[in-house]
C-alpha positions in Angstrom: 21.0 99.6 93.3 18.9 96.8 94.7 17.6 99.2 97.3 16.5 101.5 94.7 14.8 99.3 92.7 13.3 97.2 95.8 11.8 100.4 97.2 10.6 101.7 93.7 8.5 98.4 93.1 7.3 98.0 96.2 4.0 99.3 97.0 4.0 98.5 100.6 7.1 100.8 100.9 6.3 104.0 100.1 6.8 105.7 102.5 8.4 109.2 103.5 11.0 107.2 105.2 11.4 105.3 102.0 12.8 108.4 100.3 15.6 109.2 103.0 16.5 105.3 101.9 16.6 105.7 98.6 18.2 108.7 98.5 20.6 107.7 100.8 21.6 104.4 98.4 21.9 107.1 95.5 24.5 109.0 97.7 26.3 105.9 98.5 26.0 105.0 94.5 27.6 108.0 93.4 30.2 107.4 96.6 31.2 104.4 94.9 31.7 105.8 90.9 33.6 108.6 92.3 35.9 106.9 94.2 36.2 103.7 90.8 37.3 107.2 89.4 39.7 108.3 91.8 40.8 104.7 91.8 41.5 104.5 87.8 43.2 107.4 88.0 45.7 106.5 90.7 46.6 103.1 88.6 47.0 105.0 85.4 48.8 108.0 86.4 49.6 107.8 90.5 51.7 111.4 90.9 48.6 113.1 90.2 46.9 111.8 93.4 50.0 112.7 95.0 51.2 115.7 93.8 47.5 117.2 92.6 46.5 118.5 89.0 43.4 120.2 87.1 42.0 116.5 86.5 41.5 115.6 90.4 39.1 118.5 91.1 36.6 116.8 89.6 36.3 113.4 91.2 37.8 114.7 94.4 34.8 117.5 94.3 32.3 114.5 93.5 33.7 112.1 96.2 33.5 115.2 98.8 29.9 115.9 97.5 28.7 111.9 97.6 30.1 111.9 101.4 28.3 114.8 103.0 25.2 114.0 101.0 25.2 110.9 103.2 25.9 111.9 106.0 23.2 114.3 105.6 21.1 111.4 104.7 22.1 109.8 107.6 21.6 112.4 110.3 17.7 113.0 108.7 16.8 108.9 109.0 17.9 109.5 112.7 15.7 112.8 113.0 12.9 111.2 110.9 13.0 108.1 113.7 13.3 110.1 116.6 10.0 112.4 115.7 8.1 109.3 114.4 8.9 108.0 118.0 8.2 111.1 120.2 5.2 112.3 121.5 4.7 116.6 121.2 1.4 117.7 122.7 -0.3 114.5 122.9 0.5 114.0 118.9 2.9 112.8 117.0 4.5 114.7 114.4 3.7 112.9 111.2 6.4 112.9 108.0 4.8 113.4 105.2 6.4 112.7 101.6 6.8 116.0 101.0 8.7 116.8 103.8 11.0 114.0 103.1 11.5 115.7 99.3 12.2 118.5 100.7 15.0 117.3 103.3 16.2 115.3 100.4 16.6 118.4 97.8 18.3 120.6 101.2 20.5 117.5 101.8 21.6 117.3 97.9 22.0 121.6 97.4 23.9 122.0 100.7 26.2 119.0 99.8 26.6 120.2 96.2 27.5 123.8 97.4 30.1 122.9 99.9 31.5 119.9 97.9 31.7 122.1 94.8 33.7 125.0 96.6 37.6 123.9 94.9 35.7 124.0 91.5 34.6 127.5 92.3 37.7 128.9 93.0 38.8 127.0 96.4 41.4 125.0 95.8 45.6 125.4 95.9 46.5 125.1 92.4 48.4 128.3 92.3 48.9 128.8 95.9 51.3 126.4 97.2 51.8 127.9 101.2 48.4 126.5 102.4 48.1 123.6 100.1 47.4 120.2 100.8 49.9 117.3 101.2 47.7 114.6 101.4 44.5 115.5 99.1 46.1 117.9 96.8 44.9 120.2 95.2 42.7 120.8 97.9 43.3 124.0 100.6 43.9 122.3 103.8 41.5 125.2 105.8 39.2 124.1 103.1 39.7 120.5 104.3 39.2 121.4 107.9 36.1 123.7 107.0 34.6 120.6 105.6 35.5 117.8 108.0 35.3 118.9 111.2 31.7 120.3 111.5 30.5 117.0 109.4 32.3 114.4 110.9 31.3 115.7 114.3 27.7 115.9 113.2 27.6 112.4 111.8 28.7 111.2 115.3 26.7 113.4 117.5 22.9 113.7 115.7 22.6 110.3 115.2 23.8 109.5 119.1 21.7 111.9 120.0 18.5 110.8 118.3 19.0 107.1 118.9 19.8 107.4 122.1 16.6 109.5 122.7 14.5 106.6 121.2 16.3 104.2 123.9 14.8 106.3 126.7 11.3 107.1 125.6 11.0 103.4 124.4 12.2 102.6 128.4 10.1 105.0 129.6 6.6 103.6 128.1 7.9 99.9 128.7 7.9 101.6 132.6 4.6 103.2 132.4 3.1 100.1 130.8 4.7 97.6 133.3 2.9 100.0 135.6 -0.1 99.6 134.6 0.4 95.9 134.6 0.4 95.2 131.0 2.5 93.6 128.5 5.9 94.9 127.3 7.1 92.6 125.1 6.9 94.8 122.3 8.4 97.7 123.8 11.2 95.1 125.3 11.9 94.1 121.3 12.1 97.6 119.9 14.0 98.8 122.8 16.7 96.0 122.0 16.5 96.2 118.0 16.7 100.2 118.3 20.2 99.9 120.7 21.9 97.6 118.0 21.2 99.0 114.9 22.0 102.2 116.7 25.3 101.0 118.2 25.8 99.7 114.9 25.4 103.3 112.9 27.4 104.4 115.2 30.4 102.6 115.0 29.9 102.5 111.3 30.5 105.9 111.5 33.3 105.9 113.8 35.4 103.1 111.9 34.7 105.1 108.7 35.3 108.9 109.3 37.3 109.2 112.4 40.4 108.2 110.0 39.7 110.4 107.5 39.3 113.4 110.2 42.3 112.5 111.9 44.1 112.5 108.3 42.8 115.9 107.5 44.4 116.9 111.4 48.0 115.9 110.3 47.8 117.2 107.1 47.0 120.5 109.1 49.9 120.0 111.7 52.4 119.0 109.5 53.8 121.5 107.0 56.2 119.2 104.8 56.9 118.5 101.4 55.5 115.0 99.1 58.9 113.7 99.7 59.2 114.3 103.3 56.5 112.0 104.0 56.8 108.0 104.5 54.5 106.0 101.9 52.5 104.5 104.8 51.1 108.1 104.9 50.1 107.8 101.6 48.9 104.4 102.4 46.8 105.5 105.3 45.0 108.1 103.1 44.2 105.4 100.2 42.9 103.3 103.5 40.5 106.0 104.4 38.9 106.1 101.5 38.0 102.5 101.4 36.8 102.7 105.0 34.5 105.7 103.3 33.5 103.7 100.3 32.6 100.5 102.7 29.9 102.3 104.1 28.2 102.5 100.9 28.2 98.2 101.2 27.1 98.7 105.2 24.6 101.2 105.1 21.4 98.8 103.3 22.9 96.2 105.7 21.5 97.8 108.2 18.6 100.5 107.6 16.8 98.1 105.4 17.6 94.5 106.2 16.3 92.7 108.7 18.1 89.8 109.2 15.2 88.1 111.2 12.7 88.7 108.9 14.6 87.1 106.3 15.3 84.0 108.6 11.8 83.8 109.6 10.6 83.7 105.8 13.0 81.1 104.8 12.2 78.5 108.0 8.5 79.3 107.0 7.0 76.3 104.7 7.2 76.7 101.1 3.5 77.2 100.0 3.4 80.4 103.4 6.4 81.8 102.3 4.9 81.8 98.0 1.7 83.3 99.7 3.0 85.8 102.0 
């Protein structure tokens, strides 16, 4: 919330890149209510988070749709980067706002589609041989149709992209260095763009790779609810707080700047009420 509102009433911030913020703190938002929702519903009545019924389609469709909406979100901050950064035929390809609404309104329709499929009709309520055991009522192909394209993409894109800024950031610090000049600024970026980029990406790692590897033995293992040890069970609640951490990690690091902030509050009292 206090990206949303910072970015709505600050002038100086908007920006197309503002957008893929903003909506990306609106995916995490509705991240977090879905899963309070999941979570009140496992203390008031746990067997249905264990066993499946009717009412867990709904928040289970609405936690699915909140994930891929940011990992969409965060695989077009990585694109948006890398094609502010790269040159194409002497230019730079230049984001304009209504690009950004329109990557935002793909994001949220293709998120909503495929996180809205068990509502539609997808789901194991009646059919009990390719059910779930783990996130029940949910089709485990469905579950596997879902995670492994995403969760691959949410690693790979933003790998990709980032580490493509590293080498064309290297590249001019070379050609400048060349030429005898200055690269201190080329120097900085290079090093601030390889840890926040390391940091997305382990981010990313720490939060889906347990999921994906939940939604992998669900698929291996063909057993009953009773068959399986609670720290299974425990291991799936654990995934979803690794999920719903992201939502407290991603403004930590696409719109903080930690030195900034330092530098503002060393600054003297009457620079820092000017600034």
């Amino acid at each position: 919330c206090t990206v949303i509102f910072t970015r709505l009433a600050t002038r100086d911030l908007h920006k197309p890149i503002s957008i893929l913020f903003c909506n990306l703190a609106i995916s995490d938002l509705f991240t977090s209510f879905s899963g309070f929702w999941i979570s009140m519903l496992f203390i008031t009545n746990p067997d249905i988070t264990i066993f499946g019924s009717r009412d867990m389609l709904a928040p289970y469709s609405l936690y699915t749709t909140s994930i891929l909406s940011t990992i969409y979100n965060l695989v077009s901050i990585g694109i948006e980067r890398y094609l502010a950064v790269a040159e194409s035929m002497r230019t730079r390809f230049r984001v304009a706002r209504n690009h950004s609404i329109a990557v935002v309104f793909i994001n949220w329709v293709l998120a909503l589609f495929l996180g809205c499929l068990p509502l539609m009709g997808w789901n194991c309520l009646q059919a009990e041989s390719n059910i779930s055991v783990l996130y029940s009522p949910f089709c485990v192909n469905y579950l596997v149709f879902i995670a492994m394209p995403n969760v691959a993409m949410a690693f790979l894109v933003p790998l990709f992209t980032y580490l493509r800024i590293i080498i064309i950031l290297r590249k001019r610090k070379l050609r400048m260095q060349a030429c005898g000049q200055a690269t201190g600024t080329y120097r900085s970026a290079e090093t601030q763009v390889a840890r926040t980029s390391i940091s997305i990406w382990l981010l990313a790692l720490v939060s889906y790779a347990p999921f994906l590897a939940g939604v992998v033995f669900d698929a291996a293992n063909q057993r009953c609810h009773g068959e399986l040890y609670p720290g299974v069970y425990i291991f799936r609640n654990c995934t979803a707080m690794l999920i719903t951490l992201t939502c407290l990690g991603n403004p930590l690091l696409y719109t903080l700047r930690l030195r900034a902030l330092g530098a503002r509050l060393k600054a003297p009292r009457g620079l820092w009420a000017s600034r």
